[in-house]
N, C-alpha and C positions, 0 to 999 in steps of 0.2 A: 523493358521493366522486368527485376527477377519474378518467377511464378508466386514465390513467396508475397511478395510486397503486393501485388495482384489479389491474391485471396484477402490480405489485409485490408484493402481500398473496397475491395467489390462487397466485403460485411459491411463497412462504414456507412456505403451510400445505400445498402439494402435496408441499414436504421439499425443493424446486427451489432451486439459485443466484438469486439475482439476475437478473432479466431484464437485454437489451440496452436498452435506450431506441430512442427511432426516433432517425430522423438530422435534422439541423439543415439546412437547406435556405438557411439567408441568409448567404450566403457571404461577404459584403462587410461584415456584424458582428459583428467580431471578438469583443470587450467583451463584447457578448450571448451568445454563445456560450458565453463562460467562466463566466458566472452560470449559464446555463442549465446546466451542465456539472456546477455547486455543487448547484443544483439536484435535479439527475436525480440524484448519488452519496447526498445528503444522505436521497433518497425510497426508496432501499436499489437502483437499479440499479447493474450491475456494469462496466458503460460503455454504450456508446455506437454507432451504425451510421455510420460516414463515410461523404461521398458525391464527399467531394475530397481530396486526398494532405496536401493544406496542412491538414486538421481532425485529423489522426490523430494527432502529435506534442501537441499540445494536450489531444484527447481521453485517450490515454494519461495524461499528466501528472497530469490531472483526476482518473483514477480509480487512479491509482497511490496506497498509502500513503508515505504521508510518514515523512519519516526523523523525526519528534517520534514516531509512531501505532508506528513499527516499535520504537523503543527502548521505547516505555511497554507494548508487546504482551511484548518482550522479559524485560521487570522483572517482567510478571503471569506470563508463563509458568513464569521462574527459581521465582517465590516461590511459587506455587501449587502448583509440584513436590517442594520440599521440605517443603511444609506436609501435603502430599498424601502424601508419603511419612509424617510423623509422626500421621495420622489424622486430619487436619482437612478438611471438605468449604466453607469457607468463610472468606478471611480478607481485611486490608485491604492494601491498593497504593496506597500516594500520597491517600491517606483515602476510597480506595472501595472499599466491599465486594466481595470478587470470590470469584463461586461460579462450577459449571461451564461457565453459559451464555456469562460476560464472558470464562473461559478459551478455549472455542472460538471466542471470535470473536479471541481476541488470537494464537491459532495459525493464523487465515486469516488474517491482516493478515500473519504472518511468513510464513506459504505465498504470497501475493499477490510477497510481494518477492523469494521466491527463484525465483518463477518470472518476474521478470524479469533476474534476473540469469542462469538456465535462458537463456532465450529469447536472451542478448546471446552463449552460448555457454560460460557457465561449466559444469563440472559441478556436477549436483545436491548432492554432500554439504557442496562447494568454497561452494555460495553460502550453503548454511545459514551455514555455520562463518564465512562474510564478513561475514554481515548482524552481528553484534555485535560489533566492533571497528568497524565503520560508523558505527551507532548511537551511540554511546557517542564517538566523535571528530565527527559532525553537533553533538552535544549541545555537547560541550568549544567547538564553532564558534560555535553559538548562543549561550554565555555569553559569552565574548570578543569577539564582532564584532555579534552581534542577530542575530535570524532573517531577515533577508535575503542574508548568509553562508550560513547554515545549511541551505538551500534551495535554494541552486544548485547541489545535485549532481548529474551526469549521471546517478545511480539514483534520484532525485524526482524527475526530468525527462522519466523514461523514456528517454531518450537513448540507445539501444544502439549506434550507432556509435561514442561515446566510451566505452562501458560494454567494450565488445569491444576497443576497442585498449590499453585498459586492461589487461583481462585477456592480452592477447598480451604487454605490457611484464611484467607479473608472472610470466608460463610462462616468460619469457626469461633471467627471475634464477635466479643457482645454486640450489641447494636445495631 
């Protein structure tokens, strides 16, 4: 087993997050980078160690959930909760089974997102309640334009400079 996927497993069963990944050292490619990036998220790290300003928007991006990951976390949360209130510990989402385990990982993908929307300067109750009108107009984008639309939002992007003047134009409206 590579040393990498080892650190990965040995946080899991300690009860640990996700490890950071080490840092990428070839500064010059870029492409690689972004595989390696597929990579490292896909072997359960939680990002990534940058060693240059240019890697960090990228890295972000990479380990940010995607607005498809946050609306389908959204759908199993909704549905689980009212299933959960009717005494059910197990039922289907979009034809997959989901018991406790797929619920808690579908409430860290929503906690992953509001703490980037946290982090751009909304407040916390402000970006829960944002991420599902989000979701749910990403989606509307995807059907009408394809996921290349759907995907350029400055919160799949991790972009908190847009994310922030964004939220400054919203504080700005009456009400």
């Amino acid at each position: 087993m590579d040393a990498r996927a080892r650190v990965v497993l040995a946080s899991r069963a300690a009860g640990l997050e996700g490890p950071l990944d080490s840092p990428w050292f070839h500064l010059r490619e870029g492409e690689a980078f972004v595989r390696a990036l597929g990579l490292s998220r896909r072997m359960g790290f939680q990002g990534r160690l940058c060693i240059h300003p240019d890697q960090v928007a990228t890295a972000n991006a990479a380990y940010a959930p995607s607005a498809e990951e946050v609306a389908r976390a959204e759908r199993i949360v909704a549905a689980f909760e009212t299933a959960e209130a009717g005494g059910a510990a197990a039922i289907q989402v979009d034809g997959q089974m989901v018991d406790y385990p797929v619920v808690h990982r579908a409430r860290a993908v929503l906690e992953a997102a509001a703490q980037i929307l946290v982090a751009a300067g909304c407040r916390r109750r402000r970006a829960v309640r944002a991420l599902v009108p989000l979701a749910r107009e990403t989606l509307r984008n995807w059907e009408r334009h394809g996921p290349e639309a759907a995907w350029t939002g400055p919160i799949a992007r991790a972009d908190l400079a847009v994310v922030r003047s964004h939220l400054r134009a919203l504080d700005a409206l009456p009400g």
